[in-house]
N, C-alpha and C positions, 0 to 999 in steps of 0.2 A: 398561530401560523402567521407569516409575514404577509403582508397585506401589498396592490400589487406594484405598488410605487417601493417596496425591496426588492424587488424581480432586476436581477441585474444581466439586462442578455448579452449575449457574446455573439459577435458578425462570422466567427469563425476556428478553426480549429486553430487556425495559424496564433490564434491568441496566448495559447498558450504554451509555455515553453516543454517540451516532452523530454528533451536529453535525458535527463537525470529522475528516476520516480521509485517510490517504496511499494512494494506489492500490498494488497490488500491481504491481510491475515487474522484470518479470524482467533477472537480473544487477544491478538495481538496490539493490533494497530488501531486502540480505542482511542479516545480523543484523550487521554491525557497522553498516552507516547504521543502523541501528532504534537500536542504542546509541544512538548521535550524535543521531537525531531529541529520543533523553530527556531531552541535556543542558540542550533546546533547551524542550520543551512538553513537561510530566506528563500531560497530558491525552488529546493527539490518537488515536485509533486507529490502532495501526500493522497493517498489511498484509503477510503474507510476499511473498513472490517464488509464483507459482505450481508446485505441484507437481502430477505427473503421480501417479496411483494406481500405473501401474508403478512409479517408480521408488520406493514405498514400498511395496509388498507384494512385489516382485523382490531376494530374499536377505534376510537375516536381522539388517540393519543399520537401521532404518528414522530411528534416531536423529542421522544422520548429516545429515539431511535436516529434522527436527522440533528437536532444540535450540535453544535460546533463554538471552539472559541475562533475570534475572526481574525487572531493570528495565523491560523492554521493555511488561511489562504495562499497558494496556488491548492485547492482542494477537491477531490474528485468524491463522486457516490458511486459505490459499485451496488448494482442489482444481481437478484436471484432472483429465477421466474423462466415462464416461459410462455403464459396467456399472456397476448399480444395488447388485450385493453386494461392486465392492470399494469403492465409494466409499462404502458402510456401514462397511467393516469401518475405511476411512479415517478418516470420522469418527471414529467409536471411539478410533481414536489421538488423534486430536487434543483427545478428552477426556483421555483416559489422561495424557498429556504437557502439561495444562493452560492450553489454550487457550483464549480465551476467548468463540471465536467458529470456525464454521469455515464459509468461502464458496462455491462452487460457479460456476467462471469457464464464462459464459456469452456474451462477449466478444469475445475473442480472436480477429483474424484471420487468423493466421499459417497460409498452405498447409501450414506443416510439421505441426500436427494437426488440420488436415479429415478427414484420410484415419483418426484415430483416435476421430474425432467430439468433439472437443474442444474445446470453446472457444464464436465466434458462431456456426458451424450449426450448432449442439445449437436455434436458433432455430425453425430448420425441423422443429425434431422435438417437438415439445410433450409428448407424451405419454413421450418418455425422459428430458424434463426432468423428468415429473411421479414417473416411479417413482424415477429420484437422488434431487429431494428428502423423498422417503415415504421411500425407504433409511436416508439419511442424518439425517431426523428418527429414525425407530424407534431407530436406533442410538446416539446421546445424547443427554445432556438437554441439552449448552450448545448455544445459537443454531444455526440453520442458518440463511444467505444468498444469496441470488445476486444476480450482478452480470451486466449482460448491455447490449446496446443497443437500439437503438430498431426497427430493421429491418435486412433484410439487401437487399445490392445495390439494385436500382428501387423497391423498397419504398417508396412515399411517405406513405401513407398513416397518420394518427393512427391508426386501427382495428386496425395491426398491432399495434402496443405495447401498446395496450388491450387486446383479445383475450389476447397471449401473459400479459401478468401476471393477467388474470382469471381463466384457463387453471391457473397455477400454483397461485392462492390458495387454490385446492380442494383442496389437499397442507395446508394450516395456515403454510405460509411467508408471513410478514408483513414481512418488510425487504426491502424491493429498490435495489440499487445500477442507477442506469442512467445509463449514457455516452448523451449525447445525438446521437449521430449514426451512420448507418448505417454497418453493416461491409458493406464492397464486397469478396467471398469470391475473385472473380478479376480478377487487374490492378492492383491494390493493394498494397504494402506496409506491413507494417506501421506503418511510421510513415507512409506517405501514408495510412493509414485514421483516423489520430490530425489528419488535417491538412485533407485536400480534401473529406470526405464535409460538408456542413454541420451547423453546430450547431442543435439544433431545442429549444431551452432550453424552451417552453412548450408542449412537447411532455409535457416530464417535468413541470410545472406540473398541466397538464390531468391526469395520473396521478394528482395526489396531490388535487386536487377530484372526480373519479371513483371515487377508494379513502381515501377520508376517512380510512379506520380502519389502515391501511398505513400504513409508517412509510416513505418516497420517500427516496430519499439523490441528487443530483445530481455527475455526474463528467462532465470534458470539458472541458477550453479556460477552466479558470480559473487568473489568475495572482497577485489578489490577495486581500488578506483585505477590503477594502473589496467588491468584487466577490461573495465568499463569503455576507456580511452581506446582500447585497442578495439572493441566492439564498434566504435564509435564512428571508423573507418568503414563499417559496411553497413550502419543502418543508423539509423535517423535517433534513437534514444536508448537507455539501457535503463532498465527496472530492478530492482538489489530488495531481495527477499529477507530472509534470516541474518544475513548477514550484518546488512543494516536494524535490524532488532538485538542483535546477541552484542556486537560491537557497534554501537550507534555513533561512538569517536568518528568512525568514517564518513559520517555525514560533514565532520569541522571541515572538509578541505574540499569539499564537491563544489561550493561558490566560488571558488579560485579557480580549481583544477577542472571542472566542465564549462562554467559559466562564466568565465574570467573576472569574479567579482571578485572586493575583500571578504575573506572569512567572517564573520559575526562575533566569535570568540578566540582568544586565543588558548586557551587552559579551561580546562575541562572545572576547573572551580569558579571559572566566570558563565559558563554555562549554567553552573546549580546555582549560581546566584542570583541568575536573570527565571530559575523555574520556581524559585521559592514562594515567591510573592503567589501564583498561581496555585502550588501545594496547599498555602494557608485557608485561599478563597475554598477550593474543594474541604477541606477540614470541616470549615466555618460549614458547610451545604452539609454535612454529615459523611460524607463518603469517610470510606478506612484510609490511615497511610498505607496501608501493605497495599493495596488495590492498584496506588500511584507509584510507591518504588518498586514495585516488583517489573516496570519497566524500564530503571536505571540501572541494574543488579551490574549491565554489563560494561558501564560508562568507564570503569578502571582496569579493562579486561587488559592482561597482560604487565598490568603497573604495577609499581609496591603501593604496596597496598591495599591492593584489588579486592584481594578476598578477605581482607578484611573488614571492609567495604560493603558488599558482598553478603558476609556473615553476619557481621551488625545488624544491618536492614532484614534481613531474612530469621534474625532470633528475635527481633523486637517490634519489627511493622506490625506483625499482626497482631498484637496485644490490643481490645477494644478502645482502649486510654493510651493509646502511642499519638504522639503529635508531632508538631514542625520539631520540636529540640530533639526527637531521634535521628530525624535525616541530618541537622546540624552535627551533633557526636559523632554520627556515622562519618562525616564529611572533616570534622577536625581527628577523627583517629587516622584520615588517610594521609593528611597533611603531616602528622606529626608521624608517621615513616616514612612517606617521603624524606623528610629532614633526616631522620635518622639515617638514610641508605646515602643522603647525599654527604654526612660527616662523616662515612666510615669508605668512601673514597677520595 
């Protein structure tokens, strides 16, 4: 654990820049896509994976769970929890281990933690959301967060949303991430909660004319950056889920097109050149390739030679004895269709 001269505090939210952020996805968004997102955008906010309080205050490992490369930085920790003193002591860690932000998933609607009060029906509980984030403010100086949705199950009403964030604001938490549409707590899967609840985008609108002084973040059913811009007109940031995982290319133009900065890369083969170096290191540590490309699969979506791209990595990553020279072949088969498609116009 960092000892307390790594504690790097933060005066305030204003620190960091929120426009542009990856949702936190579980299995998803492990720290080797966080690498890969950097090769792509310096800028964006990256998101962990959600973690549970148990599994970081249960044994005496908690590092296993909080590491990071220090590229990944602008970087957030999302918690799961809802006792108010370990997700204090949570936080804590996540100062400790220098994060830059740490969130409070209010979200989530997975049956697997209703039963630990975890996730969106922490909704129904306002007053547990308000002692977490009192906890988890007292306990660091960087950022404290939450992410959460609009209403739960028949809920239709704008007055939910309005209420639960006016509810919280009395704790001092000023940032709120909010998924535009209801989590339906039974009958649902998770991914049918990502899909059939409808989007209520001027729902989160009306938020941010209601809480003027709130910084509003928008997540939910966005796929492009044109799209994000336009969100961008009624609230303070916009959060890109799946989208940003399946086609991660769309991160190449976020430093330009929200942040006004240059791009990082311009071709998507200068991106795997800058991730290589970092593939070899995880190799060396024993991790699988398959582990690491199975979050590039989508870096050629739509290009020649995408899927085959694509299929290489997915017939040959997993092999125990697969190394750097599979994602190399992978990456010179794509090149040499491209050539092909561009000599036969």
């Amino acid at each position: 654990m960092p000892n307390e001269k790594d504690i790097r505090p933060l005066e305030s939210n204003s620190k960091i820049d929120r426009r542009f952020s990856i949702a936190p996805m579980m299995d998803w968004t492990t720290t080797d896509y966080r690498v890969f997102a950097r090769t792509l955008s310096a800028k964006t906010l990256l998101y962990t994976e959600m973690v549970t309080t148990g599994a970081l205050l249960r044994g005496d490992s908690p590092a296993r769970f909080l590491q990071y490369d220090e590229c990944e930085h602008p970087i957030a920790l999302q918690l799961g929890g809802a006792d108010p003193i370990a997700l204090g002591k949570c936080a804590k860690l996540a100062e400790q281990y220098g994060y830059d932000e740490v969130n409070l998933n209010v979200g989530c609607p997975s049956d697997r933690v209703q039963n630990s009060l975890i996730g969106a029906c922490l909704m129904a509980h306002p007053n547990k959301v308000k002692d977490a984030m009192t906890a988890m403010q007292d306990a660091t100086s960087i950022p404290v967060t939450i992410k959460h949705r609009i209403g739960l199950d028949d809920q239709q009403e704008y007055s939910v949303v309005r209420d639960f964030v006016g509810d919280i604001t009395t704790t001092g938490v000023s940032t709120f991430i909010v998924h535009a549409r209801n989590a339906i707590l039974e009958g649902l899967s998770p991914k049918q909660n990502r899909e059939i609840p409808p989007l209520k985008y001027d729902y989160v609108y009306q938020l941010k004319q209601d809480f003027p002084d709130l910084e509003i973040i928008i997540n939910g059913g966005i796929k492009t950056l044109a799209e994000s811009k336009e969100h961008l007109k009624h609230v303070d940031g916009v959060m890109l889920g799946r989208e940003a995982y399946n086609n991660p290319w769309i991160l190449q133009d976020v430093d330009q097109a929200i942040f006004g900065s240059s791009p990082l890369v311009e071709s998507r083969f200068e991106a795997l050149e800058s991730f290589l170096p970092y593939v070899e290191n995880r190799l060396e540590s024993g991790e699988r390739l398959m582990h690491i490309t199975r979050h590039i699969l989508g870096l050629f979506l739509g290009q020649p030679g995408g899927k085959v791209f694509r299929r290489y990595l997915s017939e040959n990553g997993h092999k125990p004895d697969a190394k750097i020279d599979v994602l190399i072949e992978a990456i010179k088969m794509v090149n040499q269709q491209i050539n092909k498609t561009k000599e036969t116009h």
